[in-house]
C-alpha positions as CSV (number, residue, x, y, z in Angstrom):
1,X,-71.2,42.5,81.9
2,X,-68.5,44.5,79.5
3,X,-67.4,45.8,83.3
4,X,-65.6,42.3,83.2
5,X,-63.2,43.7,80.4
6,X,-62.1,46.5,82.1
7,X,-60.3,44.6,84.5
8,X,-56.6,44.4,85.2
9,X,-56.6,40.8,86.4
10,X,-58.4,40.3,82.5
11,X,-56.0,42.5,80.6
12,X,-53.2,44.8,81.3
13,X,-54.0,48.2,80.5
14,X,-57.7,48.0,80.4
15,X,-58.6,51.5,79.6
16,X,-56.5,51.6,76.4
17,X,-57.7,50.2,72.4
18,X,-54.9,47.6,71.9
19,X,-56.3,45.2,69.2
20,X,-53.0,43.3,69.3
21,X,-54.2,41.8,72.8
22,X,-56.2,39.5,70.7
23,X,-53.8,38.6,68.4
24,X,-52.0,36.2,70.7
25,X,-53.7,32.7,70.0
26,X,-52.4,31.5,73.5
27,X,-54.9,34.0,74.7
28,X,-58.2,33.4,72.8
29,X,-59.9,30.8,75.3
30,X,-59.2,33.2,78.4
31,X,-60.1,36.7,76.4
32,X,-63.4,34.8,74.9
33,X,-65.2,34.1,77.9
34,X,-65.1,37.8,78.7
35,X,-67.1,39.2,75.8
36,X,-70.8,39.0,76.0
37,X,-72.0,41.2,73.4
38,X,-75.5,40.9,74.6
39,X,-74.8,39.7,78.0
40,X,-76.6,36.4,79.3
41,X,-79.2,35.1,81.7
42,X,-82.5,37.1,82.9
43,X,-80.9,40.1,82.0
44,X,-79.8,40.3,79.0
45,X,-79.6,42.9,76.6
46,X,-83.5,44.2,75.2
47,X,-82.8,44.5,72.0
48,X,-81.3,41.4,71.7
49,X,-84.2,39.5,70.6
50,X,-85.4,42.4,68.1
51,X,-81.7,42.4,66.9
52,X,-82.1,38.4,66.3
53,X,-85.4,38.9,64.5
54,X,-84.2,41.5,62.0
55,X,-81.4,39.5,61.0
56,X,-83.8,36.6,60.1
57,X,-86.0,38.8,58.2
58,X,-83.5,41.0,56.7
59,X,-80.4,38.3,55.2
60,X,-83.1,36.0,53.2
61,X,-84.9,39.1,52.1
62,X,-81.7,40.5,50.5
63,X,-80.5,36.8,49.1
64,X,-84.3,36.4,47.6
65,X,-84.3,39.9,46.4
66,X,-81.1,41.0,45.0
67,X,-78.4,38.9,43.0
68,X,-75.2,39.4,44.3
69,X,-71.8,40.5,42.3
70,X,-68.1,40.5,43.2
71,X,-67.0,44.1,42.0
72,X,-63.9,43.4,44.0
73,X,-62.2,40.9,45.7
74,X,-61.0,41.1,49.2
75,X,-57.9,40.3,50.7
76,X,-58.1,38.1,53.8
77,X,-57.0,40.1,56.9
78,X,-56.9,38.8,60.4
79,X,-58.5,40.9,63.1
80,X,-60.9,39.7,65.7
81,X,-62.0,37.4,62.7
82,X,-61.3,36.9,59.5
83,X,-62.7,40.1,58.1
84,X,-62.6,40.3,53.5
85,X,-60.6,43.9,53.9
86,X,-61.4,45.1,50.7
87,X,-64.6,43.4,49.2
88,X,-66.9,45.6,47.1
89,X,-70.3,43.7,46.3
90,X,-72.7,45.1,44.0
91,X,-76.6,44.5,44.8
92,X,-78.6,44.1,41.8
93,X,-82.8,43.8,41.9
94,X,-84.3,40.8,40.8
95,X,-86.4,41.7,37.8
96,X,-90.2,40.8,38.4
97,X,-91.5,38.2,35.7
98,X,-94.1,39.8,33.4
């Protein structure tokens, strides 16, 4: 399914990390259709569903668990998405009541 990528009638110069291919807006809708991070149909990635379940399990775990504190901000930066460059969290355990 990634084969699809690797394509010159998808992108020039396949083989080669250019992360400024994405940046060109015009080009979202046609890139997006390519990437299939775990595949589709029948035959699909297997850990896909085990992937899924941990992330259900594992985000409300931490939000029940831990409070959560900005040590320091991030700074928006635009990659593939709009990734806080920069943030610093601190996790801190929820004391049990006595």
């Amino acid at each position: 399914p990634n084969a699809l990528l690797f394509r010159n009638a998808v992108a020039d110069a396949p083989d080669e990390f250019k992360p400024s291919r994405w940046l060109d807006v015009s080009m979202h809708k046609e890139l997006d259709r390519y990437v299939t991070p775990f595949s589709v149909g029948r035959r699909n990635c297997v850990g896909q569903q085990l992937a899924l379940a941990e992330l259900y399990t594992l985000i409300p775990l931490l939000v029940a668990d831990f409070e959560w504190q900005v040590v320091q901000s991030p700074t928006p930066k635009l990659f593939l998405t709009n990734k806080p460059d920069g943030l610093l969290l601190r996790a801190v355990k929820h004391r049990d009541p006595q």
